[in-house]
DRENDO-1510 file (C-alpha; in Angstrom, 1 decimal, always signed):
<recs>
REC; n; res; u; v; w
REC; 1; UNK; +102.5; +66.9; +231.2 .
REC; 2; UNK; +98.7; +67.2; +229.6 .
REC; 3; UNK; +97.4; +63.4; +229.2 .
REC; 4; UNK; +96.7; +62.0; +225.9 .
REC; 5; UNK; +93.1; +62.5; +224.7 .
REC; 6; UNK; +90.6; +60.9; +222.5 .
REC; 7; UNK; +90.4; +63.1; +218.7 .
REC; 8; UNK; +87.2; +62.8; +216.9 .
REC; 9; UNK; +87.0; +64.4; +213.3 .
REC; 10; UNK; +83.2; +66.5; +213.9 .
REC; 11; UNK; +83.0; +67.7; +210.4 .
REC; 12; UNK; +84.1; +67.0; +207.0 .
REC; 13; UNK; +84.4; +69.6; +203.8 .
REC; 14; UNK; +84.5; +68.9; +199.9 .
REC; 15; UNK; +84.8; +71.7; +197.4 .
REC; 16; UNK; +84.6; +70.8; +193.6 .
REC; 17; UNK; +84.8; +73.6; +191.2 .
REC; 18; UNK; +82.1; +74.2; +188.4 .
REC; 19; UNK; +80.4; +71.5; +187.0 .
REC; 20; UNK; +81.1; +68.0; +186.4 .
REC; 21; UNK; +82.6; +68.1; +182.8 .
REC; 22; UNK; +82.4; +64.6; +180.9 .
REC; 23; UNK; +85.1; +63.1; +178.7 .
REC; 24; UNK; +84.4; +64.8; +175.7 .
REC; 25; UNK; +84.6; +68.2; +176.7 .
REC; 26; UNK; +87.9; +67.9; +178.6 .
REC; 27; UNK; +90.0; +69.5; +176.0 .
REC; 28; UNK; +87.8; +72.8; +175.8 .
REC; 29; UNK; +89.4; +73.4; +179.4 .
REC; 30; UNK; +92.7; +72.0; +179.7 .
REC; 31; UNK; +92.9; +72.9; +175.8 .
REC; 32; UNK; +94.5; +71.2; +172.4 .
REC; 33; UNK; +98.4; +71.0; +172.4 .
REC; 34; UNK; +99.5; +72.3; +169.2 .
REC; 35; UNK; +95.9; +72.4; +168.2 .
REC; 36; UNK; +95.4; +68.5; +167.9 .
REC; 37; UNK; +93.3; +66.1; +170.3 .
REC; 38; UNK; +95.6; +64.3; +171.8 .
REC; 39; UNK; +96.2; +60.6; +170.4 .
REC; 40; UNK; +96.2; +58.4; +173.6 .
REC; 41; UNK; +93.1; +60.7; +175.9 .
REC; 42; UNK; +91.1; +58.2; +175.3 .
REC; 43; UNK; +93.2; +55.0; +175.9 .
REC; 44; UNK; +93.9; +56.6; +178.9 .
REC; 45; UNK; +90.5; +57.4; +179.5 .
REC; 46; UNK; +90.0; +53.5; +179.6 .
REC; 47; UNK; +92.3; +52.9; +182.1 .
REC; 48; UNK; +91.5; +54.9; +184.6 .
REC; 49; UNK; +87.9; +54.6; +184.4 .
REC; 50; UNK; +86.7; +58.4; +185.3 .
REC; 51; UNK; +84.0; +60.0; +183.3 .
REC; 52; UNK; +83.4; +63.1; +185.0 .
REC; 53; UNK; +85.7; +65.7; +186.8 .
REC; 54; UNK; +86.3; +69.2; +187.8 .
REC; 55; UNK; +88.7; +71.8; +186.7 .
REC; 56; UNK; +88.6; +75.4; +188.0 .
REC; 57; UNK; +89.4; +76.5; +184.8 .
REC; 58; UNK; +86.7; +78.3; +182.3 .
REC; 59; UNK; +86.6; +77.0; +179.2 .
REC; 60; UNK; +88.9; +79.5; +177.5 .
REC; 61; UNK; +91.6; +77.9; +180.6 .
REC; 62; UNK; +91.0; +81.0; +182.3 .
REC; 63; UNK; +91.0; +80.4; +186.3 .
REC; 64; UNK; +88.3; +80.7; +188.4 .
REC; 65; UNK; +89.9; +80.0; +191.8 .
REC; 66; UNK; +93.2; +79.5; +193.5 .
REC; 67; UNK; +94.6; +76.3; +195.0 .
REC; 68; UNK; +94.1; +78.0; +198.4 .
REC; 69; UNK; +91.0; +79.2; +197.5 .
REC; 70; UNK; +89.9; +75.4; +197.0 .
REC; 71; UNK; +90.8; +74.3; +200.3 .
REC; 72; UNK; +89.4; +77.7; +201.6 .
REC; 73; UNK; +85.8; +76.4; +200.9 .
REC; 74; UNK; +86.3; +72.5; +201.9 .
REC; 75; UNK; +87.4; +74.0; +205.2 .
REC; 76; UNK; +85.0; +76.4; +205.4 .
REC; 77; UNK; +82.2; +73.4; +205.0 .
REC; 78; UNK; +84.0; +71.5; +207.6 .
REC; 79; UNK; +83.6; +73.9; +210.2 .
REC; 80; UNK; +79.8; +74.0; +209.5 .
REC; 81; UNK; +79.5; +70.5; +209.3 .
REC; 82; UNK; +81.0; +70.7; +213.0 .
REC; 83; UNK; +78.9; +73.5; +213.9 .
REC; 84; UNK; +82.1; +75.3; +214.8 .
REC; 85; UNK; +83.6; +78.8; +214.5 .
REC; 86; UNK; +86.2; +79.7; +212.6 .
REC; 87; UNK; +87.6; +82.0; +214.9 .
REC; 88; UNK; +88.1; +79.0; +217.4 .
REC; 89; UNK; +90.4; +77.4; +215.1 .
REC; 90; UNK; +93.8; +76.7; +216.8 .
REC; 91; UNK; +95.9; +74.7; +214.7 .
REC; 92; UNK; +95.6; +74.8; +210.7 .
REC; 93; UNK; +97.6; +72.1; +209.0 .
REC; 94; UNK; +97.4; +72.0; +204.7 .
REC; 95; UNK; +98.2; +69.5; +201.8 .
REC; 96; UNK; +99.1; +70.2; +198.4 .
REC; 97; UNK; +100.9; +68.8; +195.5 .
REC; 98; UNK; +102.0; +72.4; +194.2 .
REC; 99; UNK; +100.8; +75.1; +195.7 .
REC; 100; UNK; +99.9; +78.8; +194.3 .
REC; 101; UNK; +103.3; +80.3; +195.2 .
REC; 102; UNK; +106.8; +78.7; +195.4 .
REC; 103; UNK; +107.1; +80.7; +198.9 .
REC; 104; UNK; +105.6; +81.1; +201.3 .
REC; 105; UNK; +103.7; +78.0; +202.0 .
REC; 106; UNK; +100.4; +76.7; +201.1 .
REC; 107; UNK; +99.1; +76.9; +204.8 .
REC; 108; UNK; +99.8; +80.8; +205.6 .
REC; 109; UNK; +97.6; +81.3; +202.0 .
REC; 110; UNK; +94.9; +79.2; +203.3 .
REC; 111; UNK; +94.6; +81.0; +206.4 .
REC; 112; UNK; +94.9; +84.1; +204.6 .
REC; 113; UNK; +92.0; +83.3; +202.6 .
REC; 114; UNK; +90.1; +82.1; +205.6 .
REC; 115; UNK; +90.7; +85.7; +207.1 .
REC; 116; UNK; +90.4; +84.3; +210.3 .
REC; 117; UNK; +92.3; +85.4; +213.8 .
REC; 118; UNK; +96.0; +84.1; +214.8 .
REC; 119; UNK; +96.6; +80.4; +214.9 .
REC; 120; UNK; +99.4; +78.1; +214.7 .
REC; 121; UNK; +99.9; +76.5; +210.9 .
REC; 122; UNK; +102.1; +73.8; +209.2 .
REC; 123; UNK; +102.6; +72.8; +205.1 .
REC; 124; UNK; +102.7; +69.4; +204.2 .
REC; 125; UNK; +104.0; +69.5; +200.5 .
REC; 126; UNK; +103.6; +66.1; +198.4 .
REC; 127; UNK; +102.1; +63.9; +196.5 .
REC; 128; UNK; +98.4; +62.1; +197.6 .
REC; 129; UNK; +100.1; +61.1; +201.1 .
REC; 130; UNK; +100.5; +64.6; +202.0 .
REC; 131; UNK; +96.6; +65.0; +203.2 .
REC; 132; UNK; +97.1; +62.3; +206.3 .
REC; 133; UNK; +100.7; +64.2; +207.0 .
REC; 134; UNK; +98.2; +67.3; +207.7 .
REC; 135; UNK; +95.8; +65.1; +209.4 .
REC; 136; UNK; +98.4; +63.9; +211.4 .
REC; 137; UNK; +99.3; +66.9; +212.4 .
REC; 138; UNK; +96.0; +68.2; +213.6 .
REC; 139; UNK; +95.6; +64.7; +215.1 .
REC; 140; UNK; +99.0; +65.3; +216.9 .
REC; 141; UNK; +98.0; +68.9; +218.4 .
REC; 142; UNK; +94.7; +67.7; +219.7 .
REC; 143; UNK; +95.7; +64.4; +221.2 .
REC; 144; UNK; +98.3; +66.0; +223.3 .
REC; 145; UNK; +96.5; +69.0; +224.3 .
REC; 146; UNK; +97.8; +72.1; +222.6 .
REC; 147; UNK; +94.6; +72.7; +220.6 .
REC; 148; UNK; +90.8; +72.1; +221.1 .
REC; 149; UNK; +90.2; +72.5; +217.2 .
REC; 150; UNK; +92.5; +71.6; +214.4 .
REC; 151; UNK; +91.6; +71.9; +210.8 .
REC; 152; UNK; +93.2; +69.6; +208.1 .
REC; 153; UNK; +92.9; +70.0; +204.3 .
REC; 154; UNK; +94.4; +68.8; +201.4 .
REC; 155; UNK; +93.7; +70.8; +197.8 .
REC; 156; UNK; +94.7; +70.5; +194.1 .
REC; 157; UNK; +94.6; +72.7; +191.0 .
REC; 158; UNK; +96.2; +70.4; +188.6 .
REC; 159; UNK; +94.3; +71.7; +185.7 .
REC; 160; UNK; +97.0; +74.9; +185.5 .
REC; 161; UNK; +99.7; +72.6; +184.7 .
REC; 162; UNK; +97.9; +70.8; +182.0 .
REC; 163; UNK; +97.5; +73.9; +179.2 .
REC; 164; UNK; +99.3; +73.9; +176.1 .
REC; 165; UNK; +101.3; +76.6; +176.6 .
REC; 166; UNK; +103.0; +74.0; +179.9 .
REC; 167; UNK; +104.3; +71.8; +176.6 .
REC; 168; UNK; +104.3; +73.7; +173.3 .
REC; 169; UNK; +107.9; +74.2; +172.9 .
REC; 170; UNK; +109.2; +72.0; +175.6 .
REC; 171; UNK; +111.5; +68.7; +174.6 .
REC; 172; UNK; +107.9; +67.0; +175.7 .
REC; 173; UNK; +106.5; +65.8; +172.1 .
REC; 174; UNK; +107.6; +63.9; +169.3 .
REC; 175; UNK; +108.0; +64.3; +166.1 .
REC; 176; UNK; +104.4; +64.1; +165.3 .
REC; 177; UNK; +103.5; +67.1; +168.2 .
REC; 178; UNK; +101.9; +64.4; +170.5 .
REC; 179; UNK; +102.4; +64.6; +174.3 .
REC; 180; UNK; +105.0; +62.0; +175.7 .
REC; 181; UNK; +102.9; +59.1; +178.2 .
REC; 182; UNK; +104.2; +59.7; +181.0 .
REC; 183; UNK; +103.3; +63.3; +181.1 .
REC; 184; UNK; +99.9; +63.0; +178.8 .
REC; 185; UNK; +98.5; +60.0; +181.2 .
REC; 186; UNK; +98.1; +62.6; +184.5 .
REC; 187; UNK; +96.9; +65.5; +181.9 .
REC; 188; UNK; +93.8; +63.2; +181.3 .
REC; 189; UNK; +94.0; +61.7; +184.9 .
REC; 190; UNK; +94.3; +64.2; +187.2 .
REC; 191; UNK; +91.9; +67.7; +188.1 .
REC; 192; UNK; +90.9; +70.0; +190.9 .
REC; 193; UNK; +89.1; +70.1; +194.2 .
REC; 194; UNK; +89.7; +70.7; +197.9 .
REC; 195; UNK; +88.9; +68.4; +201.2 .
REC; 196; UNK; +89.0; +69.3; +204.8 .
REC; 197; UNK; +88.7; +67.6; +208.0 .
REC; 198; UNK; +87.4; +69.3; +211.5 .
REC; 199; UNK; +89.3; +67.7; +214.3 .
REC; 200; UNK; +88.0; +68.7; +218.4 .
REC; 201; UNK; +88.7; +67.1; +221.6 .
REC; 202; UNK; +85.1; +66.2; +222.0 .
REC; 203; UNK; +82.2; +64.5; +219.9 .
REC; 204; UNK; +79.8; +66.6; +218.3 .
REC; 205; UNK; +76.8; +67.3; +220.4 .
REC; 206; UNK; +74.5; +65.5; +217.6 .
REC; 207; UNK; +74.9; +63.2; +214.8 .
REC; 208; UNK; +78.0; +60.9; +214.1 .
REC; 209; UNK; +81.4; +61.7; +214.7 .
REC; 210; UNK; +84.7; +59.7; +214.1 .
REC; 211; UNK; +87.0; +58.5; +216.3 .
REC; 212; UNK; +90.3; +58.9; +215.4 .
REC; 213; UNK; +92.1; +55.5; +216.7 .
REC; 214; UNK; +95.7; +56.2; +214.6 .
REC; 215; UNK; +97.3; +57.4; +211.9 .
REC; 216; UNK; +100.6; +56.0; +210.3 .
REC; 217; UNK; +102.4; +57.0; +207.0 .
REC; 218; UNK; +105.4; +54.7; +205.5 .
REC; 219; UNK; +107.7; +56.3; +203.3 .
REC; 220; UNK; +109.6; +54.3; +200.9 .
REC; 221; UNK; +111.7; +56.4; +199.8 .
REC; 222; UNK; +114.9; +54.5; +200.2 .
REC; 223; UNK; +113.9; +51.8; +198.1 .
REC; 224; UNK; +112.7; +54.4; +194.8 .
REC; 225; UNK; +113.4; +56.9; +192.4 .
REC; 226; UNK; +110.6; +59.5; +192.0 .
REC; 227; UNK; +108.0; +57.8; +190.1 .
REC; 228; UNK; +105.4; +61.2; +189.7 .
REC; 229; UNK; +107.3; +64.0; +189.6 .
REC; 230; UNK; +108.0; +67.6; +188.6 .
REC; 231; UNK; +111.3; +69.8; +188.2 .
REC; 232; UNK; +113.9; +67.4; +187.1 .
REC; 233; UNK; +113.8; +65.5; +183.0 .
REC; 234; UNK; +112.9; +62.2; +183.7 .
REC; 235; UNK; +116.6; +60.9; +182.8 .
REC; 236; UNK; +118.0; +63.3; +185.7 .
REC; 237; UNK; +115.2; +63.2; +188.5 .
REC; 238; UNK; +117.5; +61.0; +190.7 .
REC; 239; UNK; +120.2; +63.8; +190.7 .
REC; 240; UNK; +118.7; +67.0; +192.6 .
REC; 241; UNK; +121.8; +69.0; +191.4 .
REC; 242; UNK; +120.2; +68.9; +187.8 .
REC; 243; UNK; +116.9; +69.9; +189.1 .
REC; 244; UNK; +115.2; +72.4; +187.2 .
REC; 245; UNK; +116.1; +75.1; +189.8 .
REC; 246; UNK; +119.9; +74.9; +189.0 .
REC; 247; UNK; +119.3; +74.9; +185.5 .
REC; 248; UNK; +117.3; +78.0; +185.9 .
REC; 249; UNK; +113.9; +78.7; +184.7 .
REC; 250; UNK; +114.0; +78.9; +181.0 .
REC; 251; UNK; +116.1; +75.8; +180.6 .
REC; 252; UNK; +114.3; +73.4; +182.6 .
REC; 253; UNK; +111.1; +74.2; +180.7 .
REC; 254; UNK; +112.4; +73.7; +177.4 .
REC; 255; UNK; +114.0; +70.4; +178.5 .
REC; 256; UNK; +111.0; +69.6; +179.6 .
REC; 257; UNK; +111.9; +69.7; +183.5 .
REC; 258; UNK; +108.5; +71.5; +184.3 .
REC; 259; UNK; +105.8; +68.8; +183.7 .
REC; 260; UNK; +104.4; +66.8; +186.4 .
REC; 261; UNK; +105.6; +62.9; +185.4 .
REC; 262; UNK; +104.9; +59.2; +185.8 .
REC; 263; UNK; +107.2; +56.8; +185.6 .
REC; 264; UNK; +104.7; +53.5; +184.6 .
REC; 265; UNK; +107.2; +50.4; +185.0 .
REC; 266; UNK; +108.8; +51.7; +188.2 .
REC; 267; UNK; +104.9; +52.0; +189.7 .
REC; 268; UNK; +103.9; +48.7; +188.9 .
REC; 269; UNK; +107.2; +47.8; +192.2 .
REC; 270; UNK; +105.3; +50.4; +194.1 .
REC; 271; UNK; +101.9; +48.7; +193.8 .
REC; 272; UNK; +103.6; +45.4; +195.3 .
REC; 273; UNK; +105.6; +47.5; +198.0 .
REC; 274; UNK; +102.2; +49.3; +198.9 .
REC; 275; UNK; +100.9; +46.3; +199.4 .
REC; 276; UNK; +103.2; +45.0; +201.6 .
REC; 277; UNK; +103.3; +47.4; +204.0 .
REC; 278; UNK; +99.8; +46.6; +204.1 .
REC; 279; UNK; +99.9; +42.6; +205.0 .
REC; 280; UNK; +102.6; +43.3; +207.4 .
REC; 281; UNK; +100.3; +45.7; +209.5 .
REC; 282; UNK; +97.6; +42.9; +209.2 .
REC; 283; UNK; +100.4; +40.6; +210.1 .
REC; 284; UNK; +101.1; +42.7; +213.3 .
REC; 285; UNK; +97.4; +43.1; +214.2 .
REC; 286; UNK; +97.5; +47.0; +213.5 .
REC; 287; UNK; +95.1; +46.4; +211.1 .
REC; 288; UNK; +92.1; +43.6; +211.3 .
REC; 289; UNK; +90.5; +43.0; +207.7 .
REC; 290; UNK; +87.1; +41.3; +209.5 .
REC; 291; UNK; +86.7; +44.2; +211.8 .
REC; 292; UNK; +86.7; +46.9; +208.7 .
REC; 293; UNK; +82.9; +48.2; +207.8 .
REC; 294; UNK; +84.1; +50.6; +205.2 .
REC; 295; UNK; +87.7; +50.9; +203.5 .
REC; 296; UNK; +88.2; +54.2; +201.7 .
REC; 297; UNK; +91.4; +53.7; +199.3 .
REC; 298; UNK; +92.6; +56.0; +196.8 .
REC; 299; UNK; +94.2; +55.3; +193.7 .
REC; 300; UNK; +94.4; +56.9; +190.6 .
REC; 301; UNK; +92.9; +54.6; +188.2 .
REC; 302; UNK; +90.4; +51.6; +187.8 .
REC; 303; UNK; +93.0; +49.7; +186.0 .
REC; 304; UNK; +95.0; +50.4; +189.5 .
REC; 305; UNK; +92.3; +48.8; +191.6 .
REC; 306; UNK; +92.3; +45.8; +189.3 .
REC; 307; UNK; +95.7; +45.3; +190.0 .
REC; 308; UNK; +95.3; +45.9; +193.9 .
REC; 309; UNK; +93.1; +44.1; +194.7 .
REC; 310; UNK; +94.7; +41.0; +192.5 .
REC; 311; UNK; +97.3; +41.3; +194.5 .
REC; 312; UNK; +95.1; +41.0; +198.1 .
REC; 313; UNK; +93.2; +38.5; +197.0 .
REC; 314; UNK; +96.3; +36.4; +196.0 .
REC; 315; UNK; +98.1; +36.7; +199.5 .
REC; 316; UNK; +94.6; +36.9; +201.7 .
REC; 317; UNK; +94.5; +40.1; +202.8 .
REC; 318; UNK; +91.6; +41.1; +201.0 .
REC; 319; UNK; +88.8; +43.3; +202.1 .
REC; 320; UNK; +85.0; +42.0; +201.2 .
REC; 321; UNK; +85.1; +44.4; +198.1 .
REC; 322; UNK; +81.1; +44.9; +199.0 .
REC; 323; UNK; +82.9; +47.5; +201.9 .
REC; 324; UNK; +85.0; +49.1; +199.5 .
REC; 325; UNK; +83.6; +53.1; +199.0 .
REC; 326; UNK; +85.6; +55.4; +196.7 .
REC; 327; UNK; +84.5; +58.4; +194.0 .
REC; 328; UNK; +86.6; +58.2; +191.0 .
REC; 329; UNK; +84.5; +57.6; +188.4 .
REC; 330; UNK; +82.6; +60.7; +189.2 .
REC; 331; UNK; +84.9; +63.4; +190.8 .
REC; 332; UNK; +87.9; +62.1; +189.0 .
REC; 333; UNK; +91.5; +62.2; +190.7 .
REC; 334; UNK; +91.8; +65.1; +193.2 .
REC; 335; UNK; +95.5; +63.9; +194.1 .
REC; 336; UNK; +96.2; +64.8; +198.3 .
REC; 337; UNK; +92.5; +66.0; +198.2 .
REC; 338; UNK; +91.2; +62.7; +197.6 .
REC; 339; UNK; +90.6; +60.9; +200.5 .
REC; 340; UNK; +88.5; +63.6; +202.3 .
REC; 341; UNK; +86.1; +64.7; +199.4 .
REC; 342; UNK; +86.1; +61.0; +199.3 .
REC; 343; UNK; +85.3; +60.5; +203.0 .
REC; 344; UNK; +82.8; +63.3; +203.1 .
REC; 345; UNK; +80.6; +61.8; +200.5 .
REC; 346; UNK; +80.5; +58.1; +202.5 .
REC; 347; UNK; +79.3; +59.8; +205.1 .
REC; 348; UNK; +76.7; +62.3; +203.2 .
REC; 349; UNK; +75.5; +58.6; +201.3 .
REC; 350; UNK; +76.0; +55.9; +203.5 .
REC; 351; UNK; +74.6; +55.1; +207.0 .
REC; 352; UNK; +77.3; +54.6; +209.2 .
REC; 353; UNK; +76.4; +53.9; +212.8 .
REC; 354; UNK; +78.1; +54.0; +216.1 .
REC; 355; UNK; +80.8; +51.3; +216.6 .
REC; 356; UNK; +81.4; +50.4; +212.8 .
REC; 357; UNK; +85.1; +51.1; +212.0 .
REC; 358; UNK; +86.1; +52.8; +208.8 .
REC; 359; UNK; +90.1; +52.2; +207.3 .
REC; 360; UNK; +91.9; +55.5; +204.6 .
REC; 361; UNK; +94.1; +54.2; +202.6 .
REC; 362; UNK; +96.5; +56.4; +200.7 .
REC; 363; UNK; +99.2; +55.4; +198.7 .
REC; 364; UNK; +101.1; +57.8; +196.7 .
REC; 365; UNK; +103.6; +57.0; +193.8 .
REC; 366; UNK; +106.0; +60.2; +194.4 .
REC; 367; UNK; +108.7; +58.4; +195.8 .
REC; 368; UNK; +106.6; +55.5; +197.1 .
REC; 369; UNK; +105.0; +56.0; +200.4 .
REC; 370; UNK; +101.3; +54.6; +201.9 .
REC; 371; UNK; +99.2; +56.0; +205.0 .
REC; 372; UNK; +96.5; +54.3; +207.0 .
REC; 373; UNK; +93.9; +56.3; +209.1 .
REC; 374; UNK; +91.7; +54.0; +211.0 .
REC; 375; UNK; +88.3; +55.5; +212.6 .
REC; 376; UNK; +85.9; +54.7; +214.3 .
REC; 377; UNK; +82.3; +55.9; +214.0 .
REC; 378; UNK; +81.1; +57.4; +217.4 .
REC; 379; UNK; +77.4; +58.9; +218.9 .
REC; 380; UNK; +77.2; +62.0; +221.1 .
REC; 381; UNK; +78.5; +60.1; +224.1 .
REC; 382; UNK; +81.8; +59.2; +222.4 .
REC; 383; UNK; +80.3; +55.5; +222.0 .
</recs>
């Protein structure tokens, strides 16, 4: 039986297409639904606070990459960052919301793309949580053994879904041709990028590493309906045998079964569940708010964070906000991508020093889950 062993992410990737576009050029990419800007973008805009994000889309919505392709280029940065070879690679683990191709999965494109020699892979297919299911699965491999080096990544290409042509025709406007919220909210939310993480058995000979201490993901599934979804209309999307792929492609598209969905009033139960989980870990001593230097936490909007941290102020579980790091505003929301293109840039703009411990927070609304990585920041010596 190999012995347990200490994991230590040596390099981190981040891979945002093009350039930053600002608010008022959004609909030159992602283009106008029956040729009128839509009526709520900029309410929207409001509420989740982002000014700036990346689409991989030209500006005639023409693509410029694949989703595998994204998290081709994070990963390819995380080796480098690692000072690793790709060819060294054992275990290849990759997160997406949707990926290119219905079959096979988003993992055997990455490694296609990579072009690199055999290695074992897995597909972790989700919503934001899915990136710490991959990293969990690197994690996994290299604690016990079976790999030296493990690569996770997590990548989106929402953009795609977002062109007119995805609701033009579809029972997805009203009478006046407008979008329907809970579709139109992630079309001016969401956009593209790809993350990656480099996992070894060992520290990196200079510079800071990070510790790996544990990872744990909740799934709430039991408690929910889908709250973001796609493939089912929103009345049906507790009842898989309506799903779009037993109505058959033309059908569900026209019932509007395609579009990626929020449900707003069932995420506002999520938030509080989320948060639960949360205060029983710190409750259990699995997670100690005073020992935290930085807290990375994803979430999709400012108006979100608002509400967050009401709620951990109100039942003391709060985190000194001054600790708080996170990119929205200027990357946007990268769904499962998030957290690392997140993590990458606190570490490429903040010191971070030996023996300072650094908490990922991920909730996703899909069906209501939350993950925790906790890390800690490590020197050559593996102190």
């Amino acid at each position: 039986m190999r012995p347990i062993q200490p994991v230590y992410i040596s390099g981190t990737g981040a891979f945002l297409p093009g350039e930053p576009i600002p608010n008022d050029q959004m609909e030159a990419y992602i283009g106008l639904v029956h040729g009128r800007p839509s009526s709520v973008g900029r309410r929207v805009l409001r509420w989740n606070g982002i000014e700036t994000r990346h689409y991989a889309l030209d500006r005639d919505g023409l693509p410029n990459h694949s989703n595998a392709g994204l998290a081709a280029e994070a990963a390819r940065q995380a080796a480098d960052n690692a000072g690793a070879d790709l060819f060294e690679l054992e275990h290849l683990a990759a997160a997406t919301t949707q990926g290119d191709l219905l079959v096979p999965g988003h993992a055997a494109q990455l490694h296609a793309e990579l072009g690199c020699g055999p290695l074992e892979i897995a597909s972790f297919q989700s919503v934001c949580g899915s990136a710490l299911m991959s990293a969990k699965s690197g994690f996994q491999a290299v604690r016990t053994g079976e790999a030296r080096q493990a690569c996770a990544s997590a990548s989106e290409l929402s953009s795609r879904w977002f062109r007119p042509e995805f609701f033009e025709g579809a029972d997805l406007t009203g009478r006046k041709g407008n979008v329907v919220l809970e579709a139109e909210y992630l079309r001016w939310t969401l956009s593209d990028g790809g993350g990656a993480i480099w996992m070894t058995d060992a520290p990196k000979r200079d510079g800071i590493s990070l510790r790996i201490d544990w990872i744990d993901i909740v799934s709430l599934a039991h408690q929910f309906d889908p709250c973001m979804w796609a493939g089912a209309r929103m009345s049906d999307r507790h009842d898989l045998l309506r799903s779009w792929s037993f109505l058959g492609p033309q059908a569900a598209f026209q019932t509007g079964a395609i579009a990626l969905q929020q449900d707003f009033t069932l995420l506002k139960s999520i938030i509080r569940a989320w948060v639960g989980v949360y205060l029983k870990k710190v409750d259990e001593g699995r997670i100690d708010p005073a020992s935290i230097d930085h807290l990375l936490v994803h979430y999709s909007a400012k108006s979100l964070r608002e509400e967050i941290i009401r709620l951990l102020e109100d039942t003391g579980g709060m985190i000194d906000e001054a600790r708080w790091f996170n990119n929205l505003r200027t990357v946007g929301n990268t769904g499962s991508a998030s957290i690392w293109i997140m993590l990458n840039a606190l570490l490429n703009e903040r010191p971070v020093k030996p023996g300072e411990r650094l908490l990922a927070v991920v909730p996703e609304s899909g069906r209501g889950l939350v993950g925790f990585m906790q890390m800690t920041a490590v020197g050559p010596d593996g102190e």
